[in-house]
Structures are given as structure tokens and as C-alpha cells.
N, C-alpha and C positions, 0 to 999 in steps of 0.2 A: 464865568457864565452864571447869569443870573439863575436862579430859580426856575422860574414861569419861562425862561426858556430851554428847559430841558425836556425829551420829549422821549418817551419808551419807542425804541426802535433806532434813535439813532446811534450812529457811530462817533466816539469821541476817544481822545487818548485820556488817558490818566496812568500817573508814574511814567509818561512817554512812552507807553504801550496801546496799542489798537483796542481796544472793548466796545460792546455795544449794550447800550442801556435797555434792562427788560423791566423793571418797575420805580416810579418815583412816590415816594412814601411824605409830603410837604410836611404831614407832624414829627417827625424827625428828625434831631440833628444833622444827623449823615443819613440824608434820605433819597441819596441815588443812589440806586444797584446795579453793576453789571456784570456781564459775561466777557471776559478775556478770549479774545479769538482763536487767540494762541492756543490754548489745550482748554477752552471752556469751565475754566475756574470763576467761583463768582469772588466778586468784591462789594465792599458801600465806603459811599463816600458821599462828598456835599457838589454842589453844583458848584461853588468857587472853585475846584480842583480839576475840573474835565474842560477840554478844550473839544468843540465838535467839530467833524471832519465830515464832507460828504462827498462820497465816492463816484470815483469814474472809470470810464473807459480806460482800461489800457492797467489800473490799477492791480499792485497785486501783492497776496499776504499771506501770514500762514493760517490755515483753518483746521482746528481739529488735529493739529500736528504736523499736515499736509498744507505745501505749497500752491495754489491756485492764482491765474490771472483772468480781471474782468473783460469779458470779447462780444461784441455786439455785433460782429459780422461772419458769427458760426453758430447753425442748428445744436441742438441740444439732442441725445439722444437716450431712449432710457435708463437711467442709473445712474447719467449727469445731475449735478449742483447746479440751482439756477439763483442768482442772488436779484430777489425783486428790487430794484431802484427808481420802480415809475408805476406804484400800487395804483391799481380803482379796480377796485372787487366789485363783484355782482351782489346779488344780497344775499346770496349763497355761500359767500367764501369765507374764509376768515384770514386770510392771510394781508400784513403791514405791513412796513417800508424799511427794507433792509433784512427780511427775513430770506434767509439760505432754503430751498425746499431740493426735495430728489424728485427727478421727473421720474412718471411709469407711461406716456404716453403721448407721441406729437402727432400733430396734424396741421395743417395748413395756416389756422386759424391761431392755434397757441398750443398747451403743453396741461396736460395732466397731471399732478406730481400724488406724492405718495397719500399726502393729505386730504386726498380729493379736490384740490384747488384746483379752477380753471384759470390758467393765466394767458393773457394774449402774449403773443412775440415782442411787442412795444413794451412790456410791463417790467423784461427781466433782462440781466445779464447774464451768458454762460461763465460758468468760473472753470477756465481751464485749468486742467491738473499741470502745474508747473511756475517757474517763473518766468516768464520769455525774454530776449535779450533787451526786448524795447520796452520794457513794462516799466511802469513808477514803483518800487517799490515802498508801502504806507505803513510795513507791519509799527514802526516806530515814529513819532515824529521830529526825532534826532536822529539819525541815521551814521552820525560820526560813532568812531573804534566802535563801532559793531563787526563780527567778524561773520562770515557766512561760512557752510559746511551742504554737502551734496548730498541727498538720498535718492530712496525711489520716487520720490516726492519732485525732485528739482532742488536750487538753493534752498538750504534753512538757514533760516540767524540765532546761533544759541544765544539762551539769555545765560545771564550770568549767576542767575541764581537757582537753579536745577530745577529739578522736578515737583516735588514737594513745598506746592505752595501755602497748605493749610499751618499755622501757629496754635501756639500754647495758648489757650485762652478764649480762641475763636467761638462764635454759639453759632447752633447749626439748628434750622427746624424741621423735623421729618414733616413730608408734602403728600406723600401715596400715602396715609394712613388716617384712618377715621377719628382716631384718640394723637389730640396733641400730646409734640412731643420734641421738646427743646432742650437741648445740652452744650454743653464747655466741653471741648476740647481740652481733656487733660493730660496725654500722654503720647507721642509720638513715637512707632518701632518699627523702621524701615518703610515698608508702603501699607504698615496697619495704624489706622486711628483710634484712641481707647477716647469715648465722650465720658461723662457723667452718667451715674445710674448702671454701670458695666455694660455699655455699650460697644460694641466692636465690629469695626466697618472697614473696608478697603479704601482706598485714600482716591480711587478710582469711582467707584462706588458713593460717597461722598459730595466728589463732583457731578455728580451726574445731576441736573437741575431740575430734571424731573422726580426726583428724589428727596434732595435736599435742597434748602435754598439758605446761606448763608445770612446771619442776623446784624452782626454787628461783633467789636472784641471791646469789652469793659478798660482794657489795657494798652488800648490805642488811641492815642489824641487827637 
């Protein structure tokens, strides 16, 4: 995938995994970033490496750890997931294409979500909690010896490389903070991350993308 056709907001795999692109940076080597749906870890990479995918009806993944299917022919009701797939904001809203919101409020017309977004009924998919038996499973775009496992959630698909996806090496930029603040990842201890500068951070915490936003690893080609 070229360059100039990568766009923030959509969905593409990379390493055969679901993510969706939140910034593309063109002066950059590896100047696509995304969010892993899967447990919302960030990644970068180049536009030669992601294949775009774009989602439908019946579709279904894990999100946030939790299993969800896309359903177009059920109301949503407060504290549902709505995943927009047919955006046009008013000049009020800020909400793009592919963004997940929580609803606080329906009515006839469309759906109030936490953000104060008004979305019409046409705009959005509900994402049921689960997998249902008829659904496409998308989390992958190889879906061979992947194994699945059951929660409160519905199917999961463990991956096979655990939980702790941050490496030796990774630079991280603090986001909520007035004084920049960029560090390497030097030290990994169970679910604590030690950065540069004796920093220390929960590997939960870390991800969280309102937080941190992943730079780049000097150590990765």
C-alpha cells in the first residue's frame, strides 16, 4: 500500500493482526502508526507493510480484550459500543471513520455518545458483546492454527506471543504533559517498565494512548 493511500482512521492488518491507523507522519521512514485492536498497543511502520481492510456487517473482533460482533439491525442502548462506519458529522462533532464511541443517550433520530457526538442511526454499527455463530471472524487476516478459548467476552483467539508487547529499546513520548518527554525503554520486570531518566511506569499505563504515544525502536529494521 502506497503512501498517499493510507489514511488515519482506517483499518488494516499488519503482522496479520487487525489495527487501526491513528497518525501518518509522510517525513518518516516508518511513518504509519497504529493501535492494535486487540489490547490497544501502539505500533509504526511504513505503508508497504499494512494491508487495508474495511469492515462490515456481520464482522467480528476482539476489542480491548473483549469480543464484539458488527449488527446493523439492533438499537443500541446506553453504555453500548457504537463503531461509526458511514461518518458525516455536523460541524459540531468531531467524530471519523471507524472510530468506536460509548453511547449515553438514543432517540429516534440517532445516539448521543460519551463525547457528546450526535450520530444518526445510518452513521454507526452496534458492536455486540460477543462472537455470534454467523459472524466473519476479521481479528486476523490468516485465520489458519489460530486456536480460540471462551470468556465472559464470547470466543477469544490467544496470540501467541502473551501479553507484554513493549521491547528493549522502544522510545515512548509522554502526551498529557506540558514539558516534553521522550525515553528508551531499558528494562523490563514483569508488568513494570523502567524508561530512561528513572522513569517507571505500569506496562498498562504505558499503553494507554492518551498518555503515551509510541516513537519508533532504533533496533528495528
Amino acid at each position: 500500500m502506497k503512501l498517499y493511500q493510507v489514511r488515519k482512521g482506517q483499518l488494516v492488518y499488519y503482522n496479520n493482526e487487525l489495527h487501526k491507523i491513528y497518525g501518518v507522519k509522510p517525513m518518516y521512514k516508518l511513518s504509519v502508526h497504529l493501535i492494535r485492536l486487540r489490547d490497544l498497543t501502539q505500533h509504526i511502520t511504513n505503508a508497504a507493510s499494512v494491508e487495508k481492510y474495511i469492515p462490515r456487517e456481520n464482522d467480528s473482533f476482539i476489542y480491548n480484550h473483549k469480543v464484539y460482533t458488527l449488527r446493523n439491525n439492533q438499537k443500541p442502548v446506553a453504555g453500548d459500543l457504537i463503531f461509526i462506519n458511514n461518518p458525516a458529522p455536523d460541524t459540531l462533532d468531531h467524530y471519523s471513520l471507524n472510530e468506536i464511541e460509548v453511547v449515553e443517550k438514543v432517540d429516534n433520530k440517532g445516539v448521543i455518545t460519551s463525547d457528546l457526538d450526535g450520530i444518526k442511526h445510518s452513521e454507526y454499527l452496534l458492536m455486540v458483546p460477543g462472537r455470534a455463530p454467523d459472524s466473519h471472524p476479521i481479528d486476523y487476516k490468516d485465520m489458519v492454527n489460530m486456536e480460540e478459548n471462551f470468556d465472559d467476552a464470547g470466543s477469544q483467539i490467544i496470540h501467541p506471543y502473551g501479553e507484554i508487547s513493549t521491547q528493549l529499546g522502544d522510545i515512548y513520548k509522554k502526551k498529557d504533559n506540558d514539558v516534553l518527554i521522550e525515553a528508551m525503554v531499558v528494562a523490563i520486570k514483569g508488568q513494570t517498565i523502567y524508561l530512561g531518566g528513572g522513569i517507571e511506569v505500569p506496562h498498562e499505563e504505558l499503553m494507554d494512548t492518551d498518555k503515551w504515544e509510541f516513537q519508533y525502536n532504533p533496533f528495528n529494521n
